[in-house]
C-alpha positions, 0 to 999 in steps of 0.5 A, a space after each residue: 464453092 471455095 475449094 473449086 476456086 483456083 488458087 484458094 487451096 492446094 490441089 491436094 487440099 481440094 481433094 481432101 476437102 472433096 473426100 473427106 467424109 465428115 459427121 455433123 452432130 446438131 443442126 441447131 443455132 451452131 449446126 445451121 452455120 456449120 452445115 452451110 460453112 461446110 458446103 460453101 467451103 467445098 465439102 461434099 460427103 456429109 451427114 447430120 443427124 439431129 434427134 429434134 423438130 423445128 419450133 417457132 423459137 427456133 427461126 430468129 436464128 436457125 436461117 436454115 428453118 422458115 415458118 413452114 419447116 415449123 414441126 418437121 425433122 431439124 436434119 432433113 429441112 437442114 439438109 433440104 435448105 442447104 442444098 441450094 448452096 449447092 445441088 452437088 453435095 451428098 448429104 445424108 440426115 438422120 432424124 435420131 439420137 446419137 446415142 441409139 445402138 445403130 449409130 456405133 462403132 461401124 457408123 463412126 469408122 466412116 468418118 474423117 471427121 467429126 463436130 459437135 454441135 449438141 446442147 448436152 453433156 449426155 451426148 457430148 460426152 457419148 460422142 467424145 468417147 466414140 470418136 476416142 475409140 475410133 481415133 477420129 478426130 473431134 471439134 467440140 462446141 457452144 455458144 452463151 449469149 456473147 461468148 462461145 468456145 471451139 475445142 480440138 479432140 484427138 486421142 493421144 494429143 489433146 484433152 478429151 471433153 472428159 479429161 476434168 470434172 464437169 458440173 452438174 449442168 444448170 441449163 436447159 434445153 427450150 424442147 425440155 422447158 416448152 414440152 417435158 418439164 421435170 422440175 419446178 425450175 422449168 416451170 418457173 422458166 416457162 412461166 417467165 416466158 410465158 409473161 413476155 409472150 402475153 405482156 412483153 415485146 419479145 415473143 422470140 421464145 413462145 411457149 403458148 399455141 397459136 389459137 385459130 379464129 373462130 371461122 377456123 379462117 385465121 391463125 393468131 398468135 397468143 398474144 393477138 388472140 388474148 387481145 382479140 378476147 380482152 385479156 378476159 382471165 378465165 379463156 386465158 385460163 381455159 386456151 392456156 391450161 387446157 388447149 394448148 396441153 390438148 395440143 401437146 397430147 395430140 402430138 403421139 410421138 412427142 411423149 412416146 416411151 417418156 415417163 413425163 406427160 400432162 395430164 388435163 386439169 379437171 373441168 371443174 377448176 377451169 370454173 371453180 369459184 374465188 378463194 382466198 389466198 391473200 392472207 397466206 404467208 410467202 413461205 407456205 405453199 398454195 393449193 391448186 384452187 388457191 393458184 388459179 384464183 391468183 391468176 385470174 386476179 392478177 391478170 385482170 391486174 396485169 391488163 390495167 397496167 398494160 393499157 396503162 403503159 406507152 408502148 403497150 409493153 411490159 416488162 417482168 420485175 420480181 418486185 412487182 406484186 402482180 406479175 410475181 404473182 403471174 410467175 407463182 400462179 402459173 409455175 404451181 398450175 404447170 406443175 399440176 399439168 406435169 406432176 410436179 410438185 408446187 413450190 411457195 412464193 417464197 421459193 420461186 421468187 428466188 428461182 427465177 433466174 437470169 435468161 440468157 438469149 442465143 445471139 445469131 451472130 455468136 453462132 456464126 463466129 463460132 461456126 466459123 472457127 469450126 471450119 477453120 479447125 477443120 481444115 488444120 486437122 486436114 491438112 494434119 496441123 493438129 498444134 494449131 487446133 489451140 480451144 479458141 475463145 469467143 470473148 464479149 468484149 474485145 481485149 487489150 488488143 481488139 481481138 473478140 477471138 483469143 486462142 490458147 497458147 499450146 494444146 493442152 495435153 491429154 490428162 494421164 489420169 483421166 478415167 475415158 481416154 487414159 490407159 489405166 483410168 480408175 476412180 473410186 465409188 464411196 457408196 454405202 454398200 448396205 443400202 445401195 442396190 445393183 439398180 441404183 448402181 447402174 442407172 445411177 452410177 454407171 448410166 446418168 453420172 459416167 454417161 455409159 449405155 450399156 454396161 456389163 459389170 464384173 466384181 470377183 470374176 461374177 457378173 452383177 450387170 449384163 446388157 445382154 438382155 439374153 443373161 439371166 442375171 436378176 440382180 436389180 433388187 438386191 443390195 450391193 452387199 448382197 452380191 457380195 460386194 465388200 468394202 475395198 471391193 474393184 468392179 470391172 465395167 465395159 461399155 462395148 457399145 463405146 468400147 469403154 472400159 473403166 476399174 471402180 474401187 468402192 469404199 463403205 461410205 458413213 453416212 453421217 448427215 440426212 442430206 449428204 449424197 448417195 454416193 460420191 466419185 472421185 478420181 484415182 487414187 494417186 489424184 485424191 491429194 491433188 483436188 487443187 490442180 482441176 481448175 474449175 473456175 471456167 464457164 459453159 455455155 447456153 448451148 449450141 442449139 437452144 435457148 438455155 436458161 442460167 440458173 444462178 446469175 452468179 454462177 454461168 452455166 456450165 461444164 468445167 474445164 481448163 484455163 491457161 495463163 496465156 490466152 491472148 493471142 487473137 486469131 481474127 488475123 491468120 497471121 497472126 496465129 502463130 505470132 507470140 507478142 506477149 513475150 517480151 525479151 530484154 537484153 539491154 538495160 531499160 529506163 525507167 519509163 521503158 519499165 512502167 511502160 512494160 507493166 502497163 502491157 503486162 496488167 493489161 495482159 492480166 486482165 485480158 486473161 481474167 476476162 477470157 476465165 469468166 467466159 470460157 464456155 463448154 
């Protein structure tokens, strides 16, 4: 191991690396880089919780997994695997999410260090203020496609990962599209999937089983198996919309405590007979018999092209009739299965979006960068623990790493790591009930887990489920809650505590939201300053799927003006070759030759703006 090697560091940097308890959060495409990082640099105390299970998508890029992990716990074949680095590490796993009760405070406390290698806000934003609350330092991370993103968290140094607003996200998780959709886009995601894994070359995200052969001897793919079975439209059908959700059924602990779970189709529709559904126009919705009818013509059409193809490979276009066709039978027959409602033609084909694949070879750049910051917060070097860029194409100066200039300080008015954090609840008062306000509000927009809530010295919200405090079905008016009204909200799970000011809000159009939240009050005339002109990643774990091909997925953050420094060089690091400091008159051509450099730069830094990710 690197730190058990003479000279590679310091002896009381060996002991510290040797020591140093450290938290690994994910043990996804990031988290298996970062853990064999980890043991080969010479850390010996960690622990990696991870709440998922292996899937077949996972293993072109998770190197930890093979095919026999596939179904067993991310942490536990993460801590198995890596243990053949090196026998002599104490690693601890846990099979559990983050979020849960058990992992608070005092679980916390234990560390020197903690990474982040998660794929959603939610928790993200969890483990950020935990760390916060117990001043631990934090290494955020997340990679999309080509480009990934390393950011350094500390109380009172740096920004925290809530510092500026983020958007909702537009990414999805491939357990949320394989396993519990939620929303059409999910099934149009699946069904996109689905087609490449039937017609396509890439079977690298396989949302359909395997099927075993009918001696019980073989296990076959879906794609060999429809092969084996000619393609014949209705075993698709049947293997598809009935086996494969009998399979996700039988998993009992897959849809346990979870509002979202399939149900089988009636056996009549897997042998209904043909209806029309050409005559339709694209903007009505079809009916469930209307969508199966489509999928059993367009596969038989689908399979005449195959044939028909050189290298037995097809390849998705929105214009192609058949397999658009494909896309809308098989989105509104999933969304049957999951109670979801249908969607017209119209309307998936403007949905289906752009698919951006995690690169293995992202992952361990970043993963590498990670351990690099981890040893500068060791040793103490905080302002060298600059957010470091991952850039698809290199800049000006051949660098595909670029690193901000500074360490961007903590924003004073950010309502998590500030001492006075207050933002303000425009909510209509009179129809908006304590309920809402919590699961709404409190829970699923400011990320808290178990709030109690005081307006007036009264509390309206108790997480002590021993209170007897009912007021869910009641208005906020009905509380007494008033226009000018100030909730104060504790978290003591996050030991998080925020002041909401509310303002009666005029609902004057049917489609403008709920509620809205802004920042403090002395912000509301500075909106400008938040600079939202950044982009997130895919994810760290899982294949995400971005939604609008103009729009990258992701959470909004801040962006500097100086961005170029590479940091492939340690040498480098601290180098400032951008600054240029004239003390003599120049020529002409010396002049043409310094805008050169500077336009460069420019572009450079417009370049790392597109692809700054969360």
């Amino acid at each position: 191991m690197a730190a058990a090697i003479a000279g590679v560091f310091q002896p009381e940097m060996q002991n510290l690396i040797k020591e140093s308890k450290v938290l690994l959060v994910g043990a996804g495409g990031i988290g298996c880089e970062v853990l064999k990082n980890l043991v080969l640099t010479g850390f010996s105390e960690l622990e990696i919780i991870d709440l998922d299970t292996i899937e077949v998508s996972n293993l072109n890029r998770q190197f930890l997994f093979n095919k026999e992990s596939v179904g067993k716990a991310k942490s536990h074949v993460a801590k198995t695997s890596v243990l053949k680095f090196n026998p002599n590490v104490n690693i601890t796993s846990h099979l559990g999410d983050i979020m849960d009760t058990k992992y608070g405070v005092a679980f916390f406390n234990k560390f020197k260090l903690v990474i982040n290698a998660l794929d959603n806000k939610k928790a993200r934003s969890h483990v950020n203020r935990m760390c916060l609350s117990c001043d631990i330092p934090l290494i955020e991370s997340g990679t999309m496609g080509y480009t990934g993103q390393v950011e350094f968290i500390k109380k009172g140094i740096s920004l925290c990962y809530e510092c500026y607003p983020k958007p909702e996200p537009k990414s999805y998780p491939m357990c949320t599209i394989r396993n519990t959709p939620k929303e059409p886009i999910h099934c149009i995601i699946w069904s996109k999937f689905l087609f490449g894994q039937l017609f396509g070359g890439d079977s690298d995200e396989e949302v359909s089983m395997d099927a075993v052969s009918q001696d019980g001897s073989e296990r076959m793919s879906a794609r060999k198996w429809a092969i084996h079975n000619g393609y014949n439209p209705k075993k698709l059908l049947k293997k598809i919309f009935n086996d494969d959700i009998q399979y996700l059924l039988s998993m009992e602990d897959l849809y346990k405590d979870k509002e979202i779970k399939p149900v089988l189709l009636d056996e009549a529709f897997f042998n209904q007979e043909q209806v029309d559904y050409d005559h339709v126009p694209d903007s009505v919705v079809l009916t469930l018999e209307q969508c199966i009818s489509m999928f059993l013509d367009c596969i038989s059409s689908i399979k005449q092209k195959l044939e028909a193809s050189e290298n037995q490979c097809l390849v998705w276009d929105k214009d192609d009739d058949d397999f658009m066709n494909f896309i809308v039978s098989t989105t509104n027959i999933r969304s049957a299965i999951f109670n979801i409602p249908f969607k017209s033609h119209f309307d998936i084909k403007s949905m289906a979006g752009n698919i951006i694949p995690a690169i293995a070879t992202a992952n361990a750049m970043i993963a590498g960068q990670i351990v690099i910051h981890a040893l500068r917060i060791l040793s103490g070097k905080y302002e060298r623990c600059q957010t470091v860029f991952l850039r698809k194409m290199p800049n000006h100066k051949g660098g595909l790493l670029v690193k901000d200039r500074n360490l961007e300080k903590p924003n004073p008015k950010c309502m998590v790591c500030s001492t006075d954090g207050e933002i303000v609840l425009s909510v209509d008062i009179y129809n908006f009930t304590v309920k809402q306000f919590e699961e709404l509000v409190l829970k699923k927009k400011l990320n808290m887990v178990a709030p109690d809530v005081l307006v007036d010295g009264r509390m309206i919200i108790s997480s002590d489920e021993d209170d007897e405090v009912d007021l869910y079905g009641k208005t906020l008016a009905e509380v007494g809650v008033g226009d000018g009204s100030r909730f104060s909200v504790d978290d003591y799970f996050q030991n998080y505590s925020i002041k909401i000011k509310l303002f009666q809000k005029e609902k004057s159009k049917e489609e403008d939201p709920d509620f809205e939240i802004f920042g403090n009050l002395e912000e509301l005339n500075k909106a400008d300053d938040i600079k939202n002109n950044v982009a997130q990643p895919e994810e760290n774990d899982d294949c995400l799927i971005e939604k609008d091909e103009n729009n990258v997925d992701g959470d909004m953050v801040t962006i500097k003006e100086q961005e170029d420094d590479t940091v492939i060089k340690e040498d480098t690091m601290d180098s400032d070759p951008d600054i240029i400091e004239i003390d003599q008159e120049l020529s002409n051509e010396e002049v043409l030759a310094i805008k050169r450099k500077a336009d460069e730069a420019i572009e450079d830094i417009n370049g790392a703006k597109k692809s700054r990710v969360d």
